[in-house]
C-alpha positions as CSV (number, residue, x, y, z in Angstrom):
1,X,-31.5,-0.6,-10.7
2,X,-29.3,-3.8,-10.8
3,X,-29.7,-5.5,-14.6
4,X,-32.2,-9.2,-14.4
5,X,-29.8,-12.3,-14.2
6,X,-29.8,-13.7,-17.5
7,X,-30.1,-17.6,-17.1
8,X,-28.2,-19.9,-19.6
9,X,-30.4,-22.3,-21.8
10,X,-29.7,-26.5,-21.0
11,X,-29.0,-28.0,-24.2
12,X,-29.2,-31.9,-24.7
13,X,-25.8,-33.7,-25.7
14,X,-24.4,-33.5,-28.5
15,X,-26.2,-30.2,-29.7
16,X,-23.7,-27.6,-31.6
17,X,-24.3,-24.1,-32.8
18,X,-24.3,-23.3,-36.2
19,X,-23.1,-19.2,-38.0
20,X,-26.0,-18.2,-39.6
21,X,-23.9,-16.1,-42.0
22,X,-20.6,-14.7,-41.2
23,X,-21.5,-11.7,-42.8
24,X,-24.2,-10.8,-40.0
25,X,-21.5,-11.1,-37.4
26,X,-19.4,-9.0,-38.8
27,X,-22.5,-6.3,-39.5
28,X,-23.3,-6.6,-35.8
29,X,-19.6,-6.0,-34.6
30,X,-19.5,-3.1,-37.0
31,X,-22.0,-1.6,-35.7
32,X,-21.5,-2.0,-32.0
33,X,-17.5,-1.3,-32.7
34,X,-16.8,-4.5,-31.3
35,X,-13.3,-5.7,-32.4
36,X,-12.0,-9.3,-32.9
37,X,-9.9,-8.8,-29.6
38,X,-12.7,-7.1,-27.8
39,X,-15.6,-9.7,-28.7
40,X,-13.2,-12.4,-27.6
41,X,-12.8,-10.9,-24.1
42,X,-16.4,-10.6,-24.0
43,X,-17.8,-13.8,-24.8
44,X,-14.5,-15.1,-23.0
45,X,-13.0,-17.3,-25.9
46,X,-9.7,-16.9,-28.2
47,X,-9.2,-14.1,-30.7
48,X,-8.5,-16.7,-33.0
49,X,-12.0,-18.5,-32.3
50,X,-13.7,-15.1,-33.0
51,X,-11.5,-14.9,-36.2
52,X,-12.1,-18.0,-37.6
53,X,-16.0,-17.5,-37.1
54,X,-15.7,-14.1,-39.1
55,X,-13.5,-15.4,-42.0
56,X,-15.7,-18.7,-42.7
57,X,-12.9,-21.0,-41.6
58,X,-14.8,-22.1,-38.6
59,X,-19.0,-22.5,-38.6
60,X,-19.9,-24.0,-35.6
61,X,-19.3,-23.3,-31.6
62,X,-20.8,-24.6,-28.5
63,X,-23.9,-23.4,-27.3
64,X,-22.7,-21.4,-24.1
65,X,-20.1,-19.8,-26.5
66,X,-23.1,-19.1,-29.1
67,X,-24.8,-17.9,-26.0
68,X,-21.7,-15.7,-24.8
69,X,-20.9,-13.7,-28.4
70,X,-24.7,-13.6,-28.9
71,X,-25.2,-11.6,-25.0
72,X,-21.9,-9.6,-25.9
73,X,-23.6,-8.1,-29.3
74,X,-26.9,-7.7,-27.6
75,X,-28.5,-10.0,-30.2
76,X,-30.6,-13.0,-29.5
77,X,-28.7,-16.4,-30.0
78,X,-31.4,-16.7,-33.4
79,X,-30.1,-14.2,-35.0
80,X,-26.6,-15.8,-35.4
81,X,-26.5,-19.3,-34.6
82,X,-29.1,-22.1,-34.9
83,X,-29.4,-24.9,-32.8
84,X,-28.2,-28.8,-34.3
85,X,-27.3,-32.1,-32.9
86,X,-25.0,-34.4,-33.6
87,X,-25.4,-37.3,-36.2
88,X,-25.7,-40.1,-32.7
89,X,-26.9,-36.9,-30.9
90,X,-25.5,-37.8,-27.4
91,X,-25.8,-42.1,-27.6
92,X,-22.7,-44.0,-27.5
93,X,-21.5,-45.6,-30.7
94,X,-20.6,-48.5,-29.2
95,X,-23.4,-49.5,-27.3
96,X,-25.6,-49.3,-30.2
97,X,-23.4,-51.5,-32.1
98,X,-23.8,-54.2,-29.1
99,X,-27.7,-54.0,-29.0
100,X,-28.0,-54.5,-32.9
């Protein structure tokens, strides 16, 4: 029996994905004997993107990526990452400075 086709959440401008806890994501590859290389074929992104998630250096991702790691560990996105927007969330700068 072919496997349902997963359809990607639409997120609004400006919205970023924040690690719940490093320490969860590197549980969850434990556990599912995922290594750095592996999860970063997977969720197709760099080792080093992967790497930088697990040792802290790096927080935050882009939703489809959140989406991709999350799908790869069979997790759902919550568990990891939760949702935020950007400070201007989406609106330029610029023109907000002209209408004021």
């Amino acid at each position: 029996m072919a496997q349902p086709i997963r359809r990607r959440r639409r997120y609004p401008k400006g919205t970023w994905m924040k690690l719940i806890s490093k320490h969860t994501l590197i549980a969850l590859m434990e556990d599912r004997k995922f290594s750095t290389q592996r999860l970063a074929i997977y969720s197709q992104c760099s080792k080093s993107m992967i790497g930088h998630l697990r040792s802290g250096h790096k927080t935050s991702c882009t939703p489809s990526l959140a989406e991709r790691i999350a799908e790869a560990l069979d997790v759902p996105v919550v568990a990891l990452f939760e949702q935020r927007a950007s400070a201007v969330s989406g609106s330029n700068d610029t023109e907000l400075r002209r209408a004021g």
